[in-house]
VMD Tcl script that builds the backbone (N, CA, C; Angstrom):
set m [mol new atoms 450]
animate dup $m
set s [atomselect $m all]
$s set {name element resname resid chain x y z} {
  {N N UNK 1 A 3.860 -14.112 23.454}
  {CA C UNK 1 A 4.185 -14.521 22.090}
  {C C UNK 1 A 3.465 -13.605 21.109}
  {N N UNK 2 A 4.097 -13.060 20.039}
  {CA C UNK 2 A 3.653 -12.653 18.618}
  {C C UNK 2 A 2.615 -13.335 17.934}
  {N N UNK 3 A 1.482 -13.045 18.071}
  {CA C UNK 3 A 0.258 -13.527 17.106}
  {C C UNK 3 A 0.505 -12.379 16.086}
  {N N UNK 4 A 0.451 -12.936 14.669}
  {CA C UNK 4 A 0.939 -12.433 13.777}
  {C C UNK 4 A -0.628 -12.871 12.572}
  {N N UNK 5 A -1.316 -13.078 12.062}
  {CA C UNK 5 A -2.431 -13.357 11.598}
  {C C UNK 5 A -2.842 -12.880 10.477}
  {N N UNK 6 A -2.775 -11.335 10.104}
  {CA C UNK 6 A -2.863 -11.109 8.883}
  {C C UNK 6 A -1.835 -9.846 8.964}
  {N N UNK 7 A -1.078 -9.244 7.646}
  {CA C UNK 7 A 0.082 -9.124 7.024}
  {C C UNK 7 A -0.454 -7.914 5.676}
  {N N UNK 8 A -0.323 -6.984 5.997}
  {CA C UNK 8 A -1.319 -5.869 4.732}
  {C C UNK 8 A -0.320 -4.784 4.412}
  {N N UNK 9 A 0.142 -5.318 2.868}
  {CA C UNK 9 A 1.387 -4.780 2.699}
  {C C UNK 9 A 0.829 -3.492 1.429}
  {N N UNK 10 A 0.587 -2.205 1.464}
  {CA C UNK 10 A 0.425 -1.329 0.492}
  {C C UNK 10 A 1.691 -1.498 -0.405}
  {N N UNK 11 A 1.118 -1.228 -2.147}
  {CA C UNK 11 A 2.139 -1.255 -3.134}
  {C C UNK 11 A 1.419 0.041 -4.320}
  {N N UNK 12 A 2.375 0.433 -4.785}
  {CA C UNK 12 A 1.930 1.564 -5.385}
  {C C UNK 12 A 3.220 0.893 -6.944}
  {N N UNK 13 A 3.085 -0.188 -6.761}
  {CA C UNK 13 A 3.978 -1.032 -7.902}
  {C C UNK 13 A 5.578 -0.316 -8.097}
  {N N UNK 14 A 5.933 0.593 -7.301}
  {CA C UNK 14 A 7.631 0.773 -7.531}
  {C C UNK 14 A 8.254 -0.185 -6.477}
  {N N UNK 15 A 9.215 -0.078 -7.206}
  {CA C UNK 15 A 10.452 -0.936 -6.909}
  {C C UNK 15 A 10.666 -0.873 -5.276}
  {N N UNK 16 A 10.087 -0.057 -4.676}
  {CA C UNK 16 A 10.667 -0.083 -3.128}
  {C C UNK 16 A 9.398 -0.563 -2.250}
  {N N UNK 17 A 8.176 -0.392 -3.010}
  {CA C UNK 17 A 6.818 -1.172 -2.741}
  {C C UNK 17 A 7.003 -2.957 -3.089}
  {N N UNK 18 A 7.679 -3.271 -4.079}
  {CA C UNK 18 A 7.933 -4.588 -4.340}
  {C C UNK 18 A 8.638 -5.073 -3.464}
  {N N UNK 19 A 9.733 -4.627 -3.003}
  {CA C UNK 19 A 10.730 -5.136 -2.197}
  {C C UNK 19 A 9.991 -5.436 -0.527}
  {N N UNK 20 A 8.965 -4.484 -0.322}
  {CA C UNK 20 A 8.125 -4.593 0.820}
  {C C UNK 20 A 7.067 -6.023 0.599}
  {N N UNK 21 A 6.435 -5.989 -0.081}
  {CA C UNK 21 A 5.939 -7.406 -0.708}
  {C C UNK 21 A 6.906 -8.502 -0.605}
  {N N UNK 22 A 7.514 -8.497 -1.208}
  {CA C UNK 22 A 8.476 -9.447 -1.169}
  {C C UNK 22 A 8.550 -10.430 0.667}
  {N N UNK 23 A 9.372 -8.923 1.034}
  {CA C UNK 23 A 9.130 -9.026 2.775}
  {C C UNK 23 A 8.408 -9.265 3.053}
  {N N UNK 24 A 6.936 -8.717 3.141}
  {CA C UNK 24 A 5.869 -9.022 3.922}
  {C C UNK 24 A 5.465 -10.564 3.656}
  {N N UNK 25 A 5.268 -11.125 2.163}
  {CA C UNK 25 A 5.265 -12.212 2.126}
  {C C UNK 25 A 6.420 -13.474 2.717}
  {N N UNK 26 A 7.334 -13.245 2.728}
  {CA C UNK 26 A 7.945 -13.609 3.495}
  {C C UNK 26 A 7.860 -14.061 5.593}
  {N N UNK 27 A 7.459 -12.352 5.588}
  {CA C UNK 27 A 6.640 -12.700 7.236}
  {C C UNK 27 A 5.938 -13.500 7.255}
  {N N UNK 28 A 4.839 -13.305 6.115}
  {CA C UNK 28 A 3.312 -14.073 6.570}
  {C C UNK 28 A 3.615 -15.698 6.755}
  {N N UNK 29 A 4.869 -16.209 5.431}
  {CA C UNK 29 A 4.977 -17.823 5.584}
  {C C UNK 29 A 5.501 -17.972 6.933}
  {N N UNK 30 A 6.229 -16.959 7.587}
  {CA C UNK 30 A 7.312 -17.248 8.758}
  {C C UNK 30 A 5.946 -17.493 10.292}
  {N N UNK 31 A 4.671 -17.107 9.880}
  {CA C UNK 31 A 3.896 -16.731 10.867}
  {C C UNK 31 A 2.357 -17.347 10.643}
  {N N UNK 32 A 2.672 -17.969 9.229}
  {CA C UNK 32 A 1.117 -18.418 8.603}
  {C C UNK 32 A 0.154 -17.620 8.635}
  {N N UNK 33 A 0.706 -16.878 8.089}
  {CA C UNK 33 A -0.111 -15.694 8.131}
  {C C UNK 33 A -1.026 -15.536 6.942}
  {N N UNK 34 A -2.560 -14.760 6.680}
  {CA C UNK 34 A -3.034 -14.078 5.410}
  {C C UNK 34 A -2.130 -13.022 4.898}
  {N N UNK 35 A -1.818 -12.928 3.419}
  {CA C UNK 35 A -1.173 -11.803 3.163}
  {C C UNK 35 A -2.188 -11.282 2.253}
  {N N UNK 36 A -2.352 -9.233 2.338}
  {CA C UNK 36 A -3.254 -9.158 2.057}
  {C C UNK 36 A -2.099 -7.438 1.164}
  {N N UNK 37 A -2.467 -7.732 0.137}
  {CA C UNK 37 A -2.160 -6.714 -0.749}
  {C C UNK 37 A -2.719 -5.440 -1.065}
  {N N UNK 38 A -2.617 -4.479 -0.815}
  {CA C UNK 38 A -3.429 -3.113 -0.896}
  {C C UNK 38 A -2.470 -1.829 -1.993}
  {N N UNK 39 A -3.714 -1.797 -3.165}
  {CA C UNK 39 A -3.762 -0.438 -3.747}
  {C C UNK 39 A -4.047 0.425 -3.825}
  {N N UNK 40 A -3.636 1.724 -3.278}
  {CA C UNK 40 A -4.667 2.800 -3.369}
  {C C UNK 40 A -4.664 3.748 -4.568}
  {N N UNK 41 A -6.010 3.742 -4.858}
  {CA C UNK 41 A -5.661 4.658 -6.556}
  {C C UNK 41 A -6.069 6.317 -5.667}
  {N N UNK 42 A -5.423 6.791 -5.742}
  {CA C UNK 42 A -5.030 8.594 -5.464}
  {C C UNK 42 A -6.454 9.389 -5.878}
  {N N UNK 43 A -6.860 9.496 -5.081}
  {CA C UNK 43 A -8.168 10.286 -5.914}
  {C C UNK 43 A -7.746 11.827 -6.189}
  {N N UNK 44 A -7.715 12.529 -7.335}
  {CA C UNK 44 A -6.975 13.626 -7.470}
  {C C UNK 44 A -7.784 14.306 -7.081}
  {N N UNK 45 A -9.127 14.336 -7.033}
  {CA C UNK 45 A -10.521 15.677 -6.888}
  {C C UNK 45 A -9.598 15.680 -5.644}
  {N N UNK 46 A -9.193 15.168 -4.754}
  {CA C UNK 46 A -8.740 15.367 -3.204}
  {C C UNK 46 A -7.759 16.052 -2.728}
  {N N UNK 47 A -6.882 15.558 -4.127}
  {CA C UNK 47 A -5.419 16.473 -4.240}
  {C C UNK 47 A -5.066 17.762 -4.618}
  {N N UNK 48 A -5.992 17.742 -5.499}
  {CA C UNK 48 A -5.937 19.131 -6.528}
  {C C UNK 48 A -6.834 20.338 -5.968}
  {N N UNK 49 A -6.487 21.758 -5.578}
  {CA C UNK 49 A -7.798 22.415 -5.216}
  {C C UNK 49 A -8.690 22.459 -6.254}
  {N N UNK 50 A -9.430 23.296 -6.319}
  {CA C UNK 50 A -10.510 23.471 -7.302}
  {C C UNK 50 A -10.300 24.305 -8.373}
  {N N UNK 51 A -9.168 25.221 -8.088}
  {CA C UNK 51 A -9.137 26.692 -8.648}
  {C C UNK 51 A -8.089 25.218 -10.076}
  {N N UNK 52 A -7.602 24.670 -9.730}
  {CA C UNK 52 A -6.566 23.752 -10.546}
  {C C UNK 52 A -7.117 23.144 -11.242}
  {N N UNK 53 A -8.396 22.626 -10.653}
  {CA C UNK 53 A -8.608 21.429 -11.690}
  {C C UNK 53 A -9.837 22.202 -12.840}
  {N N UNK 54 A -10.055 21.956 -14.008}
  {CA C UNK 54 A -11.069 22.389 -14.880}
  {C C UNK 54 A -12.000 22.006 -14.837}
  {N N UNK 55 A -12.311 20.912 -14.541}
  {CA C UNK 55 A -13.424 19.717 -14.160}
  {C C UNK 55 A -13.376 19.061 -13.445}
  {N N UNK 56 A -14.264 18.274 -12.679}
  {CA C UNK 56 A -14.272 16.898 -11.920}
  {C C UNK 56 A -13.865 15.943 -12.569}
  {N N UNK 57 A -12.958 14.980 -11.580}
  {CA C UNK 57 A -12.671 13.901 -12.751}
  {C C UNK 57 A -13.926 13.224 -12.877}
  {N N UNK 58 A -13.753 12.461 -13.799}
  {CA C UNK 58 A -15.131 11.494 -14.434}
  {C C UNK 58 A -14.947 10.457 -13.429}
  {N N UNK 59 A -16.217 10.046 -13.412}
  {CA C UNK 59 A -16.226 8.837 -12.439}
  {C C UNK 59 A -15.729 7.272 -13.131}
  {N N UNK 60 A -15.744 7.557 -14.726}
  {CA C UNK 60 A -15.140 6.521 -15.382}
  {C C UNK 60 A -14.069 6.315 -15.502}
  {N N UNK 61 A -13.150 7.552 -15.522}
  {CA C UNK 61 A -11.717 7.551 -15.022}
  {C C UNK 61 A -11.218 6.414 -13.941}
  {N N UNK 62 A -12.070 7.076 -12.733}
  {CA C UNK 62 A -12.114 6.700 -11.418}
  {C C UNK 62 A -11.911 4.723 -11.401}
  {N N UNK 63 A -12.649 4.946 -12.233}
  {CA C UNK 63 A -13.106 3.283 -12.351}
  {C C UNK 63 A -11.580 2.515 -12.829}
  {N N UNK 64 A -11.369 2.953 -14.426}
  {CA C UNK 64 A -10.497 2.715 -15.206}
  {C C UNK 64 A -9.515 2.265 -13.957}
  {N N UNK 65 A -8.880 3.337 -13.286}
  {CA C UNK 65 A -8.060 3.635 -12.778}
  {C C UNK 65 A -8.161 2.410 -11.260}
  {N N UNK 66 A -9.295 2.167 -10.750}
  {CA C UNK 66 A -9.188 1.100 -10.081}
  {C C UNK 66 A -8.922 -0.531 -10.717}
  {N N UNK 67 A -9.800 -0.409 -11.935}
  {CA C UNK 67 A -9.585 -1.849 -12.673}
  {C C UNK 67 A -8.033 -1.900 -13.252}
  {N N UNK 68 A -7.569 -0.749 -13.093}
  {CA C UNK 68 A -6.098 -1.153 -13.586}
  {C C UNK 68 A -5.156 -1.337 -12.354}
  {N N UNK 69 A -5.612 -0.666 -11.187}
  {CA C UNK 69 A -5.112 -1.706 -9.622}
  {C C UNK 69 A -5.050 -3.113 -9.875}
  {N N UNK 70 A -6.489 -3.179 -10.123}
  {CA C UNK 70 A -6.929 -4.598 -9.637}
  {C C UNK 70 A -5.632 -5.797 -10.836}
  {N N UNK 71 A -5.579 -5.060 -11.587}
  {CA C UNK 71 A -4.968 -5.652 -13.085}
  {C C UNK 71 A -3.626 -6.032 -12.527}
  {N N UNK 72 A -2.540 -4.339 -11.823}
  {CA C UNK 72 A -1.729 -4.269 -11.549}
  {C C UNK 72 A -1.332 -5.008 -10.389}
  {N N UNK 73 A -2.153 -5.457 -8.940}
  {CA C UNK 73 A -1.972 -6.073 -8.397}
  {C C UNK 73 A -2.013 -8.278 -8.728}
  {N N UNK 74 A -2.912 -8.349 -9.446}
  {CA C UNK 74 A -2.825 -9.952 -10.582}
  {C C UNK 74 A -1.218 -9.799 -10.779}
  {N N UNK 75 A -0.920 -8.866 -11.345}
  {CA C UNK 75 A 0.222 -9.525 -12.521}
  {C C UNK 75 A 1.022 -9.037 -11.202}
  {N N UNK 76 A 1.303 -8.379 -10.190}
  {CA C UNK 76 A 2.204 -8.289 -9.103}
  {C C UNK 76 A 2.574 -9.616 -8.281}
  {N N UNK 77 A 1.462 -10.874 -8.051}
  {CA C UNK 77 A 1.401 -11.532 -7.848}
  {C C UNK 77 A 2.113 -12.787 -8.845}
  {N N UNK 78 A 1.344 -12.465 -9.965}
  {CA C UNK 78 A 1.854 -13.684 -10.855}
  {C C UNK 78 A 3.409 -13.400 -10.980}
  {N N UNK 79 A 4.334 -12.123 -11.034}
  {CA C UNK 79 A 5.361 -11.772 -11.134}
  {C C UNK 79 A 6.373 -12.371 -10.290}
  {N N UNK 80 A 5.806 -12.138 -8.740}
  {CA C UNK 80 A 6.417 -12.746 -7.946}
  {C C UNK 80 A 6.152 -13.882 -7.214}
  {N N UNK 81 A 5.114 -14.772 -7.932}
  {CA C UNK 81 A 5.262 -16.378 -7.920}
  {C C UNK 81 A 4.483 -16.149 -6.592}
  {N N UNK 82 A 3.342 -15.482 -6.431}
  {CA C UNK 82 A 2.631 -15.332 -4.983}
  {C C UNK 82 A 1.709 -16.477 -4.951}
  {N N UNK 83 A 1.453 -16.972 -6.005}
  {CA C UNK 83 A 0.027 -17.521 -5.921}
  {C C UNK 83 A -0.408 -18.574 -5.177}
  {N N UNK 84 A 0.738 -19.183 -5.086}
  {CA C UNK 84 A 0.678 -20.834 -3.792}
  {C C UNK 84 A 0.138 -19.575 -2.425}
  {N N UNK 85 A 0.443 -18.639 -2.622}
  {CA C UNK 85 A -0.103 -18.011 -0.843}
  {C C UNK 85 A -1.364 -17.605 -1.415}
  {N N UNK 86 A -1.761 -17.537 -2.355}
  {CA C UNK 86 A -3.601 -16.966 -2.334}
  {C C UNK 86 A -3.622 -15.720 -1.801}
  {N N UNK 87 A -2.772 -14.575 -1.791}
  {CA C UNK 87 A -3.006 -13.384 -1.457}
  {C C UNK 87 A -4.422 -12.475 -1.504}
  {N N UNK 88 A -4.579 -12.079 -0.722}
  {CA C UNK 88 A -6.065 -11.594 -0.611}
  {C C UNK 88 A -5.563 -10.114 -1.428}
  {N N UNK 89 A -6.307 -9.561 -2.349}
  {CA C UNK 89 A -6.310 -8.332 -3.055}
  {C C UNK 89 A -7.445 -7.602 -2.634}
  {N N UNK 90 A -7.161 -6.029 -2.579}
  {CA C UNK 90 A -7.552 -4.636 -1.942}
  {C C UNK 90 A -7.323 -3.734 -2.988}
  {N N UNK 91 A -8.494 -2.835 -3.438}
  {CA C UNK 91 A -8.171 -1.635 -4.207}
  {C C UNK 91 A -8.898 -0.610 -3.711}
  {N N UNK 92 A -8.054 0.500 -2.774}
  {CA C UNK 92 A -9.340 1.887 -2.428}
  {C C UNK 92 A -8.963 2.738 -3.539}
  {N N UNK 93 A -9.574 3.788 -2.845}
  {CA C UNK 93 A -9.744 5.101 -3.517}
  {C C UNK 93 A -9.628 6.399 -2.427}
  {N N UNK 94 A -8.427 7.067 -2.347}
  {CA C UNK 94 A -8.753 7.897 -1.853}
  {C C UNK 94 A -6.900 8.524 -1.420}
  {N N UNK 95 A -6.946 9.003 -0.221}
  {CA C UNK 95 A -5.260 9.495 0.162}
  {C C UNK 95 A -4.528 8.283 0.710}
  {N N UNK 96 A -3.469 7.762 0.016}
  {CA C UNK 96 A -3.041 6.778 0.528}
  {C C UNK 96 A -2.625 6.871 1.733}
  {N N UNK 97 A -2.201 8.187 2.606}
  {CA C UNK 97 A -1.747 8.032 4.143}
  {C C UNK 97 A -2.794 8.028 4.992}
  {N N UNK 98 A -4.440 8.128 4.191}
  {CA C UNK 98 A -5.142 7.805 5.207}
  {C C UNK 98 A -6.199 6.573 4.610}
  {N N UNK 99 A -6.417 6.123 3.247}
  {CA C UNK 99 A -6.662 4.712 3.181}
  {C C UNK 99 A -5.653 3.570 4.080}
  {N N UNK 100 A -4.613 3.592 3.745}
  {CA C UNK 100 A -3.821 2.427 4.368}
  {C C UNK 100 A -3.968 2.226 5.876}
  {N N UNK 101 A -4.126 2.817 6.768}
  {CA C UNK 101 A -4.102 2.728 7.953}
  {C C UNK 101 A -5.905 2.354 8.594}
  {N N UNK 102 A -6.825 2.893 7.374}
  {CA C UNK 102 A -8.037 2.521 7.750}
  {C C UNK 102 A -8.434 1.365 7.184}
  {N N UNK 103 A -7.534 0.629 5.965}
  {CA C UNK 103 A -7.625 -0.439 5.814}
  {C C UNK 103 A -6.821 -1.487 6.335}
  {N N UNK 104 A -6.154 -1.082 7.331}
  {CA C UNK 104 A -5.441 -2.133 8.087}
  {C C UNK 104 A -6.310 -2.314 8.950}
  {N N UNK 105 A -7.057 -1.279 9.968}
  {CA C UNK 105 A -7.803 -1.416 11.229}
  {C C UNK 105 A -9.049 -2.177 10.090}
  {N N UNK 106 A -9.802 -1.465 9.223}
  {CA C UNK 106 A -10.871 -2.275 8.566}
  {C C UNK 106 A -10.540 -3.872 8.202}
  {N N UNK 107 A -9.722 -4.179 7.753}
  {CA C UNK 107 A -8.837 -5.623 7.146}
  {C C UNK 107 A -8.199 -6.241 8.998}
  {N N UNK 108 A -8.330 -5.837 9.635}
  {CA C UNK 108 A -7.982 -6.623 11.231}
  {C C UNK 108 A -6.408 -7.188 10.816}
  {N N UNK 109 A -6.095 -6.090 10.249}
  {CA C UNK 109 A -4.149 -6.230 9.680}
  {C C UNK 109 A -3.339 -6.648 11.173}
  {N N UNK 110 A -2.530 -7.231 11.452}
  {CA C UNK 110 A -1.841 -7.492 12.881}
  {C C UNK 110 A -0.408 -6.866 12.530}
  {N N UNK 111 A 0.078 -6.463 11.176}
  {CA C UNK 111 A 1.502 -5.818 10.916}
  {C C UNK 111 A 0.943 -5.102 9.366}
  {N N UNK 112 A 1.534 -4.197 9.426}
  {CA C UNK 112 A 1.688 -3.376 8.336}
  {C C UNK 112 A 2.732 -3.340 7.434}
  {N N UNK 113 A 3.325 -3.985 6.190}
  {CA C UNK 113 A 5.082 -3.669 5.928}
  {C C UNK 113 A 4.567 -2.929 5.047}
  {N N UNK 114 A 5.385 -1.818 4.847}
  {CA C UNK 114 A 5.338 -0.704 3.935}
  {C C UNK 114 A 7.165 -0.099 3.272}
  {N N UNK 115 A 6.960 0.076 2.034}
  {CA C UNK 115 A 7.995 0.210 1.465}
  {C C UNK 115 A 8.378 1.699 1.615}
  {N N UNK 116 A 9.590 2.274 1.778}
  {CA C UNK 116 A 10.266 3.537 1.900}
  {C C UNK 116 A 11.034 3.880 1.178}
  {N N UNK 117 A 10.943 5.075 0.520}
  {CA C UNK 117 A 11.845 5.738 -0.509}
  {C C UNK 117 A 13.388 5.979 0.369}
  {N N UNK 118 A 12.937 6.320 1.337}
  {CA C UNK 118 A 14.465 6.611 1.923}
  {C C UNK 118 A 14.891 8.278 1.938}
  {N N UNK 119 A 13.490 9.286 1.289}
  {CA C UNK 119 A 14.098 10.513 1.557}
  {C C UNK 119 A 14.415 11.367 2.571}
  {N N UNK 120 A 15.467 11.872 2.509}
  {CA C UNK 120 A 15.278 12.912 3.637}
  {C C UNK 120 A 15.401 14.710 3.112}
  {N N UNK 121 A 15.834 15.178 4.042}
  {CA C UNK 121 A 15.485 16.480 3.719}
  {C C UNK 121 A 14.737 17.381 2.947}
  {N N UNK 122 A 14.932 17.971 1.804}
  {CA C UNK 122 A 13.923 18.794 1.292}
  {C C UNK 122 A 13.351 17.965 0.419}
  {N N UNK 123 A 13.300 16.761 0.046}
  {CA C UNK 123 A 12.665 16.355 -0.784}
  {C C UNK 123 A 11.707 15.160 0.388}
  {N N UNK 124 A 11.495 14.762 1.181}
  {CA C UNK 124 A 10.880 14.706 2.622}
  {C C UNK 124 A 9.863 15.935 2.608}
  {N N UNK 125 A 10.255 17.141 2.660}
  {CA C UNK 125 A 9.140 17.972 3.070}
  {C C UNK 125 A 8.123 18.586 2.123}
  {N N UNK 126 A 8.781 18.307 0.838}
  {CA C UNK 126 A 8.138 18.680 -0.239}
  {C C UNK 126 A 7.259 17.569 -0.722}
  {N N UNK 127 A 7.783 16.285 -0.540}
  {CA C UNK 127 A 7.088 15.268 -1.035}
  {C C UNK 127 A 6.079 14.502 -0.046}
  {N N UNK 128 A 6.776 14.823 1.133}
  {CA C UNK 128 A 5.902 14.056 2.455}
  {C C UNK 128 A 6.320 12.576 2.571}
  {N N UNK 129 A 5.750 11.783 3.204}
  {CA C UNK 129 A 6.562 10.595 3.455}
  {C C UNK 129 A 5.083 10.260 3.760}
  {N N UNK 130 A 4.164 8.803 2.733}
  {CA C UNK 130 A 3.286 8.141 3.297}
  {C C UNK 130 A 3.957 7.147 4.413}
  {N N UNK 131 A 4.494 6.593 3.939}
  {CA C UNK 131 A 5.441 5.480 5.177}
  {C C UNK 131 A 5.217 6.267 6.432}
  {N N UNK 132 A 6.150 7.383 7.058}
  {CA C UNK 132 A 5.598 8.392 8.300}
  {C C UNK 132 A 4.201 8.622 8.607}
  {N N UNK 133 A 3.572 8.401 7.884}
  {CA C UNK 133 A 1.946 9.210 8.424}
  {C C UNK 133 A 1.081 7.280 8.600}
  {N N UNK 134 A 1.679 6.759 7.576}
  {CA C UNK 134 A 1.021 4.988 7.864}
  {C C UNK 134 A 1.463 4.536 9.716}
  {N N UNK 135 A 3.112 4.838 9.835}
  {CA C UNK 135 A 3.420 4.671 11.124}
  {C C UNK 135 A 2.921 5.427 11.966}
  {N N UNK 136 A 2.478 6.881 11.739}
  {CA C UNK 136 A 1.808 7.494 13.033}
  {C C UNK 136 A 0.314 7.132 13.238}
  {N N UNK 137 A -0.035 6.544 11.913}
  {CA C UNK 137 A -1.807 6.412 12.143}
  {C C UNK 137 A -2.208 5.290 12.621}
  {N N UNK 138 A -1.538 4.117 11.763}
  {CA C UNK 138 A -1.874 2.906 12.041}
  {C C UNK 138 A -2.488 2.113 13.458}
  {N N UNK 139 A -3.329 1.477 13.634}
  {CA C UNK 139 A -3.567 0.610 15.045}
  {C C UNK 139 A -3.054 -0.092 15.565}
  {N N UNK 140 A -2.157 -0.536 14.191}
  {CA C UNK 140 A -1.141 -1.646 14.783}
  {C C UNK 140 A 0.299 -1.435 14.570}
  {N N UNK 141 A 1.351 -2.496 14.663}
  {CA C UNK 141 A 2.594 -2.120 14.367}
  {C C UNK 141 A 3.091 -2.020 12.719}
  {N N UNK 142 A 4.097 -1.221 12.351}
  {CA C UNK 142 A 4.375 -1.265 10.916}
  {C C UNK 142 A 5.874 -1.421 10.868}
  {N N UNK 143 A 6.493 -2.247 9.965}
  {CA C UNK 143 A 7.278 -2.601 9.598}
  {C C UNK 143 A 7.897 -1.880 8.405}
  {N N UNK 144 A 8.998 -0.581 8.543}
  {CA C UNK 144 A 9.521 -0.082 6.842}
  {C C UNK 144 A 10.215 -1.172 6.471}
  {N N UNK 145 A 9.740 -0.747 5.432}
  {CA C UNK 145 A 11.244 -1.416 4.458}
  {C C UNK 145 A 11.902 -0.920 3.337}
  {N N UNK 146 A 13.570 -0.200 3.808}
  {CA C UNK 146 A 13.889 0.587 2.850}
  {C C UNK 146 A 14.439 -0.371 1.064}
  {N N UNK 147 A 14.988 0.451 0.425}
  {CA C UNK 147 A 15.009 -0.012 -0.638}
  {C C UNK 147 A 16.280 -0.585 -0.922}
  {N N UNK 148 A 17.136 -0.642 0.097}
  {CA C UNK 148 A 18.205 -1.509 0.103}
  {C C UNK 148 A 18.229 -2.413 0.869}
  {N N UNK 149 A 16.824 -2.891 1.051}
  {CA C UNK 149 A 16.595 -4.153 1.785}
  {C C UNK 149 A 16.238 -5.177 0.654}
  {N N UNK 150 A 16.839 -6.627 1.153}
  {CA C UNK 150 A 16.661 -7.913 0.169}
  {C C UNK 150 A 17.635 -7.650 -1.283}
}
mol reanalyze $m
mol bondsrecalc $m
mol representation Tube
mol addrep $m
């Protein structure tokens, strides 16, 4: 049998991240499950080489930029009427294809649902696909969910 237990759905607040929420909450009632919401704010010092950026970002940025997760994930909840489930809220910092998968193994996640743009070809290789790198990293199983789902 499927022990299903906790449910750690990354949202980056678009429309194909919502629709994964949606789902995942959905699993968790089907399984009584914790549902546990995860933001990752992009740390750009990580993204950007050096020769690009002019400065370090400020660490107050940094901050801003998490308290407006934390903001963005509240009203994600209140939006979609989550609150009878008590969703557990998550805000890192860092590459989302390798926060999410270390906060599933860190968070003892038992499914991953993650939302998918649906690209393919050159805009796939140019853009990369977190969804692909969450499914190759992850410890546990992950669930896409494209955007013509629900």
């Amino acid at each position: 049998m499927i022990s299903i237990r906790r449910v750690l759905v990354p949202t980056d607040f678009s429309d194909c991240a919502t629709k994964a929420v949606r789902y995942a909450a959905e699993l968790a009632d089907k399984f009584g499950a914790e549902l546990v919401l995860l933001h990752v704010v992009p740390d750009t010092v990580l993204a950007l080489p050096d020769a690009v950026m002019p400065a370090p970002v400020p660490i107050t940025d940094l901050e801003a930029l998490t308290d407006a997760g934390k903001v963005g994930l509240a009203n994600l909840v209140t939006a979609l009427g989550l609150q009878p489930r008590n969703p557990r809220r998550e805000v890192r910092v860092g590459a989302p294809e390798q926060e999410i998968p270390a906060a599933a193994k860190d968070l003892g996640a038992d499914l991953v649902c993650v939302g998918t743009h649906g690209r393919g070809g050159l805009a796939r290789v140019f853009l990369g696909s977190v969804a692909e790198q969450v499914v190759r990293h992850a410890h546990c199983p992950v669930l896409t969910v494209r955007p013509d789902t629900l």
